[in-house]
N, C-alpha and C positions, 0 to 999 in steps of 0.2 A: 483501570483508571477512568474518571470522568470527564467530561470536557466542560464547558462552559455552558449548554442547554442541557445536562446531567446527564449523558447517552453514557454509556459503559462501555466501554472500546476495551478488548481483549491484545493485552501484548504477552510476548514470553522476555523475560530477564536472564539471559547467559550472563553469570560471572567467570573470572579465572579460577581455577581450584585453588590458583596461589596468589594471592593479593599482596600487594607491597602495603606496609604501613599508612600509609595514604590514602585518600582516595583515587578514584580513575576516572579516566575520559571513555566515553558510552559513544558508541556508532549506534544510528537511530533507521532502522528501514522500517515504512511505511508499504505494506503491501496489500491487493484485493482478490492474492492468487492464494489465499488462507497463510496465514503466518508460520502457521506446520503442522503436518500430520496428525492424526491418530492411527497406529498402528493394529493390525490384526493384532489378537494376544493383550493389547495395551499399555505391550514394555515399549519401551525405547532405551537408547543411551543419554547423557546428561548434554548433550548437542540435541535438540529438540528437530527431529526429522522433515524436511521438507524441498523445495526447490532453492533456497539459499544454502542450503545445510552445509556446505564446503566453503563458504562466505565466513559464516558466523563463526566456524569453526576455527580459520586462521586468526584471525580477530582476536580471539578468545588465546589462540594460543600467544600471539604477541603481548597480552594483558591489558585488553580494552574489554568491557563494557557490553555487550551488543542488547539493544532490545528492538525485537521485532513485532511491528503493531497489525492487525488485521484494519483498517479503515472504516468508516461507520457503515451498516449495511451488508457489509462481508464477512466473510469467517464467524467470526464468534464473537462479533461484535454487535453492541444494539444499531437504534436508527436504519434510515432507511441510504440506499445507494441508488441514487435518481439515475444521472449520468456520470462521466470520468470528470476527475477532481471539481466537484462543485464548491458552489461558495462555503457550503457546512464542513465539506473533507479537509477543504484547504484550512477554513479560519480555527477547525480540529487540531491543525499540527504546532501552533503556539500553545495550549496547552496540556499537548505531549512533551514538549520541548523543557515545559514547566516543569513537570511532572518528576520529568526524568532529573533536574538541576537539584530537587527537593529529596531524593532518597540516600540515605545515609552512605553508600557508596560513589556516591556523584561527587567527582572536583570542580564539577561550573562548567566542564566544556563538554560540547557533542559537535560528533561530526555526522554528517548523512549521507547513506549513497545507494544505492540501486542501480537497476538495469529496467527500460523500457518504460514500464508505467510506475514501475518503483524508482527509475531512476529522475522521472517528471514529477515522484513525492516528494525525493530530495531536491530536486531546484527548487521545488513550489516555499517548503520549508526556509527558505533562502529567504523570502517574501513574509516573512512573518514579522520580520524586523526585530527578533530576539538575539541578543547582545553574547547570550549562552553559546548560540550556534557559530559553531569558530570554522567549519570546513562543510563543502559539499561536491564530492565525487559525483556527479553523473551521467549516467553509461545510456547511450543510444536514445535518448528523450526524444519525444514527441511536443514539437517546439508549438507549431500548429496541428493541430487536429486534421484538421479540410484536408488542406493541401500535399500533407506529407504521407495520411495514411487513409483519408476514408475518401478522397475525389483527387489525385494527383492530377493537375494540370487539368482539372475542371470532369475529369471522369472516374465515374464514379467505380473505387473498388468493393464493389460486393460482397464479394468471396472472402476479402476479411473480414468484414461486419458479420457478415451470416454466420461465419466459423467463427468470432470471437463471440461475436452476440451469445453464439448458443454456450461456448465454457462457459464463460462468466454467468450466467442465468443457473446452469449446473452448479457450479463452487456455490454461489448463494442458496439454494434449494437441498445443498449437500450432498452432487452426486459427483463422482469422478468426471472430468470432463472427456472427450474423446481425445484432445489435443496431448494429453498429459500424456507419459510413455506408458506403452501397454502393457509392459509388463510388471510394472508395481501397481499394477488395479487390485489386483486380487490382495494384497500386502497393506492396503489404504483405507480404511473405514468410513475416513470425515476428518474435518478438521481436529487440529488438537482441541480439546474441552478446557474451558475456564476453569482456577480453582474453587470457585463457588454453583460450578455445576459438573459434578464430576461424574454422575450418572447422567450427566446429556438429555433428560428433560427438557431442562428450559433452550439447551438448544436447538432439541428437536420443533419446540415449537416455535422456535424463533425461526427455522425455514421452512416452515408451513405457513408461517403470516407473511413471508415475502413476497412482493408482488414480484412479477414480470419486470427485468430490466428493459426489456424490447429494443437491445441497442440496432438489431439490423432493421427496424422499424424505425426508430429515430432519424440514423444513417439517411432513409431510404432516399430522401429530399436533399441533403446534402452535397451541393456542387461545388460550393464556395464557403470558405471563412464567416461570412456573415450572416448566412443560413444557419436558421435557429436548429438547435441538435433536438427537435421535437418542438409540438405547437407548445408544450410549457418550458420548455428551454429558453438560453441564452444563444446568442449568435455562440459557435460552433466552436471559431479558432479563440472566444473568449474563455473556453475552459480550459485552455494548456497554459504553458508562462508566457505564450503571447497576449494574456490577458492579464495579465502580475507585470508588465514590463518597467512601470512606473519605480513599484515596491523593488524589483529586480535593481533595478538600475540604481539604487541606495542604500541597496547591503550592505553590510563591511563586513559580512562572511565571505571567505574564498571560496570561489567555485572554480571549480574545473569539468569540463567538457569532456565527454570522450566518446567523440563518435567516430564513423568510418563510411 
């Protein structure tokens, strides 16, 4: 699919084997931990293999819909991925949202949900203000950035920027990250491939033109909320939904919460 500045954003499409006469409602995850596998061999099953894959799986069995998007910059997707949810990722998810209302199996409604930074794609999507979007599930979000996960109470945690900085920087460049379980390293090639590049060409070269995310770099300055997440950034805690709070706060999509 395209978005609005024409980037090509890679999603996969689960249907039910068995469709009611009708059409159906789509659950929409938004993720930058690759959308799903590419398998050693190149088989898979018709559940498209990854870190949601038990997700999309019941979904599908109760007769919904799932399509799962790689975000721009990641996975198999074009554009670039600056920092977490930028202005481009975010004003991205109204014209998924479109996308998805537009395909001949779509009844008008999506709901969205995730966990962690997929579960802060679904709130963000909340924020879009599309009328389509009728629900939002989400699991453990990062409301503020600063405070909650990269400086609690003004100091600064490292050890997750340094160890998240480096997956994410691996996922974008194509390599397993070390965070991932070890033991399906060997069973994981890369991300799943588009259907319009199916020998991985243009992916390969699409993570060789990636630059460096340098999130434990950005991080490094970060004590507070208002510190910029790098010198070309925005203040920090403005890239989570404490920077959408306006747009939040005028939804008429339900959201639900679910932290711990």
């Amino acid at each position: 699919m395209r978005v609005d500045d024409g980037v090509a954003l890679a999603a996969d499409v689960i249907l039910p084997g068995e469709r009611p006469a009708g059409r159906i409602s789509t659950v929409l995850i938004q993720t930058r931990y690759w959308r799903s596998f590419r398998m050693r061999g190149g088989g898979g099953p018709s559940i498209p293999q990854g870190p949601r894959e038990p997700i999309a799986a019941r979904l599908v069995e109760a007769g919904y819909a799932v399509v799962i998007v790689d975000v721009r910059g990641t996975g198999a997707s074009n554009g670039v991925w600056r920092w977490p949810w930028s202005a481009d990722e975010v004003r991205d998810m109204g014209p998924v949202i479109d996308w998805i209302v537009a395909q001949p199996w779509s009844n008008g409604a999506v709901g969205a949900t995730g966990v962690s930074y997929e579960g802060t794609t679904a709130l963000l999507a909340a924020a879009t203000g599309r009328p389509a979007l009728k629900a939002v599930l989400a699991r453990q979000i990062e409301w503020q950035l600063a405070d909650e996960t990269l400086a609690p109470g003004g100091v600064r945690n490292a050890l997750f920027a340094d160890t998240w900085g480096r997956a994410v920087d691996d996922l974008d460049h194509g390599k397993y990250p070390a965070i991932f379980p070890r033991m399906a390293s060997w069973l994981v090639t890369g991300v799943g491939r588009r259907d319009d590049d199916l020998e991985g060409l243009a992916q390969r070269e699409r993570e060789q033109a990636r630059p460096s995310s340098d999130v434990a770099q950005r991080a490094h300055a970060v004590t507070r909320g208002s510190d910029p997440f790098g010198v070309d950034a925005p203040a920090t805690d403005s890239l989570g939904p404490a920077g959408h709070m306006a747009a939040l706060a005028n939804t008429r999509t339900v959201v639900g919460l679910w932290e711990s």
